[in-house]
N, C-alpha and C positions, 0 to 999 in steps of 0.2 A: 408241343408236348415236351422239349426241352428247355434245360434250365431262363429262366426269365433274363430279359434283358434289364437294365438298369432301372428304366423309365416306364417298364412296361406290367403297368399297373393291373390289371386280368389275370395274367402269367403269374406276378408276385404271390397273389391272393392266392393260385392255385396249387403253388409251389409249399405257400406256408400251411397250406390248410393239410396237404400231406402228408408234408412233414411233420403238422403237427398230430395228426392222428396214427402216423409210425410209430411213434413217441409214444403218446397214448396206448396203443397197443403192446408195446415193449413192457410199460407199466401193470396193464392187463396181463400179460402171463405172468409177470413177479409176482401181483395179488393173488392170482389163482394157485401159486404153491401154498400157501398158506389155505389148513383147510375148513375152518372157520371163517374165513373170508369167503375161501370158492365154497361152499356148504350155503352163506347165508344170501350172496349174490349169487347165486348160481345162472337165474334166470337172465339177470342182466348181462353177466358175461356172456349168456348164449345167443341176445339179440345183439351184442355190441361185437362179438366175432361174426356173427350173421352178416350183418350189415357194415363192417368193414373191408368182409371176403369179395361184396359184392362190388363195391366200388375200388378196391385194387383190380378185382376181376375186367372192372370198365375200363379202368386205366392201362392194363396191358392189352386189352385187346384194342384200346383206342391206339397204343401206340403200335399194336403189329398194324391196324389199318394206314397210319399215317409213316413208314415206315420207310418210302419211296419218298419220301420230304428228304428225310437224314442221308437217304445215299441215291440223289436226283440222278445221279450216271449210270446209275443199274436198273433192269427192267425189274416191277414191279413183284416179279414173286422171285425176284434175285434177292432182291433188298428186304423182303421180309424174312428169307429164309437168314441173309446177315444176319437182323438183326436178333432174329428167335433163341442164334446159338453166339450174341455176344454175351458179355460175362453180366450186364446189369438187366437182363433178360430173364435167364438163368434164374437168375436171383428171385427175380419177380413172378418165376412162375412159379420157384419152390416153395413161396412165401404162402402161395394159396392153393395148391396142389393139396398137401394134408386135409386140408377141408374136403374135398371133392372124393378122394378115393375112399374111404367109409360107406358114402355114399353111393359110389358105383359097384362094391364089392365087398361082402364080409370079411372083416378083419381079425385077426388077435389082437387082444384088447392091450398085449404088453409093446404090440410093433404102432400101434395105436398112439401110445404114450408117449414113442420115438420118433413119431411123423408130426404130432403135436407140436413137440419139443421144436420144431425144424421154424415153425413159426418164429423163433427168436430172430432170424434170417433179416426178417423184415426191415433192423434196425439198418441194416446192410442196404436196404432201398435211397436212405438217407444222404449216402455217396453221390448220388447225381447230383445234387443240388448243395452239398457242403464242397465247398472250393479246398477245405483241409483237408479231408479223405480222399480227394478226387488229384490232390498234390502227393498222397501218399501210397496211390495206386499209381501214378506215373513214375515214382522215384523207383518204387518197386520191380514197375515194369523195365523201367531203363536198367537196372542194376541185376535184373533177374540172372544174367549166366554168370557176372561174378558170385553171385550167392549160389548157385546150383554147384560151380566149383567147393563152396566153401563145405557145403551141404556133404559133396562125396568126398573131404578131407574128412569133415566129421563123424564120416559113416565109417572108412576105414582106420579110424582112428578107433571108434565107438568096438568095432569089431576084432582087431589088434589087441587092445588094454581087456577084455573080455575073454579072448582066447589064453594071455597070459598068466591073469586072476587065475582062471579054472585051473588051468596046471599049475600052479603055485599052492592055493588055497586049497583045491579037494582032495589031496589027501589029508586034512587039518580039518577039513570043518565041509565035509560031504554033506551036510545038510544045507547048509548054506550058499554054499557054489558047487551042487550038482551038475550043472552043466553050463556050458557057455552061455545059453538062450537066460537063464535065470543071473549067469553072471554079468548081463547085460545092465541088469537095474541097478548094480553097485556104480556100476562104468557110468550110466548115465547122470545119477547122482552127485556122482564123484567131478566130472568134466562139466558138470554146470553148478558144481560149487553151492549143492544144495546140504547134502549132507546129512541125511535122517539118523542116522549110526542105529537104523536094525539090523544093519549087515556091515559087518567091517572086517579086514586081516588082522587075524592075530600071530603070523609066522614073522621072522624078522623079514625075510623077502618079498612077504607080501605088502610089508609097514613102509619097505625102502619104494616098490611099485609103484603102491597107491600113493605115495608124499610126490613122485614124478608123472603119475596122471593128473592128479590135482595142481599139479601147475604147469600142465597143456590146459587143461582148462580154462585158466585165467585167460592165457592166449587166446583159446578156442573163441571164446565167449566175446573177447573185443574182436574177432574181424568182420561177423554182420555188421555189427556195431559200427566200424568205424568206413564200411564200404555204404552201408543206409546214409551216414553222415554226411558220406563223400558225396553220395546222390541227391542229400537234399540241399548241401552247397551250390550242387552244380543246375537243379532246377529252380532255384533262387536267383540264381549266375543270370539265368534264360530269361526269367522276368522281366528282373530289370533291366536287360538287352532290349526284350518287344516293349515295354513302357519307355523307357528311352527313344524309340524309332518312333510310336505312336503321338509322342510329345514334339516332336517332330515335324508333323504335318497340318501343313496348314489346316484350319478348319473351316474355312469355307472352300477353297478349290479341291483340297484333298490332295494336294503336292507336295514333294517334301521340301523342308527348307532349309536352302543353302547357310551353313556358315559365311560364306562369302558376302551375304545378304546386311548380317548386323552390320 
């Protein structure tokens, strides 16, 4: 039930037919916003959701059965319970859960729309088997406490330029930056260099402010940036380190081979 191996032709087939019906499905809820589409297909969307739910359904319970494969050194309802609360789990059970609670319990039809929606998920199934996504959740994971670092500069940065605004700005313009919580959306605007200008200072202190939060910004904005970059140098770095050793070994004894040897 994990990704195929090179030559291993069963696994490929099984792998692409998933993937291609993820895809598929991804497609399936774009068409169904359009409501002249979901109005005139309606029925097929319902047998093609039907019958999708049902064999992702096969496929995670195939893989909590076979679950004690992926982590052979733990007893058998260790390694399911692993594998139920890892992250591509998760995934897959959120992907067909919305299906299922409707049916075990009356709903509002608005919380309805929201669990729907959750189906977009699925595209996230795709990770197992794409080596790019699966490169971009390792870079993430490896990099994840410098970015949490960066995250609580941001937050009290976010929270700092927000507290300043209000006292500057609301006695000028109380409708605009009533409070901090509301002065937060200028702040956020501002330090990601977006800029909508429905909210802007008009005192001179506030013009001199917001000219020196908007370029913490520029700064803010490049250091996930340039620590993701850092991480995906240094998981490229790793690559070609195990391709190099693997290039290495002899192919029929499975030894490595000496330079000494040429």
């Amino acid at each position: 039930m994990e990704k195929a191996k090179p030559k291993d032709i069963a696994s490929l087939i099984f792998d692409w037919s998933l993937m291609l019906l993820i895809t598929l499905n991804v497609l399936s809820i774009v068409l169904e916003s359009f409501a002249s589409v979901a109005l005139a297909y309606k029925e097929f969307f319902i047998v093609f959701e039907t019958t999708s739910v049902i064999i992702f359904t096969l496929e995670y319970m195939l893989r909590l059965w076979t679950s004690d494969l992926k982590y052979p050194n733990k007893y058998k309802m260790v390694s399911l319970l692993t594998f139920a609360f890892s992250t591509m789990a998760i995934i897959d059970l959120l992907s067909i859960l919305p299906f299922y609670i409707p049916l075990a319990t009356p709903i509002d039809f608005r919380i309805l729309r929201v669990l729907r929606l959750t189906r977009i998920l699925r595209i996230l199934k795709i990770g197992r088997y794409s080596e790019s996504l699966a490169l971009i959740g390792r870079v993430l994971k490896r990099s994840r406490s410098d970015l949490l670092v960066t995250l609580f500069i941001t937050f009290l940065l976010l929270l700092l330029s927000s507290s300043l605004m209000y006292f500057v700005e609301n006695p000028a313009q109380s409708d605009k930056f009533p409070n901090i919580v509301s002065s937060a959306w200028w702040t956020i605007i501002t330090l990601t260099t977006v800029g909508y200008g429905d909210v802007y200072p008009i005192t001179i202190l506030g013009k001199i402010l917001g000219g020196f939060i908007a370029l913490l910004g520029i700064g803010l904005v490049a250091l996930p940036t340039g620590i993701i970059s850092s991480g995906f140098m240094e998981e490229i770095r790793i690559k070609q380190l195990k391709e190099g050793r693997e290039s290495q070994v002899c192919p029929h004894c499975k030894l490595a081979i000496s330079e000494d040897w040429e």
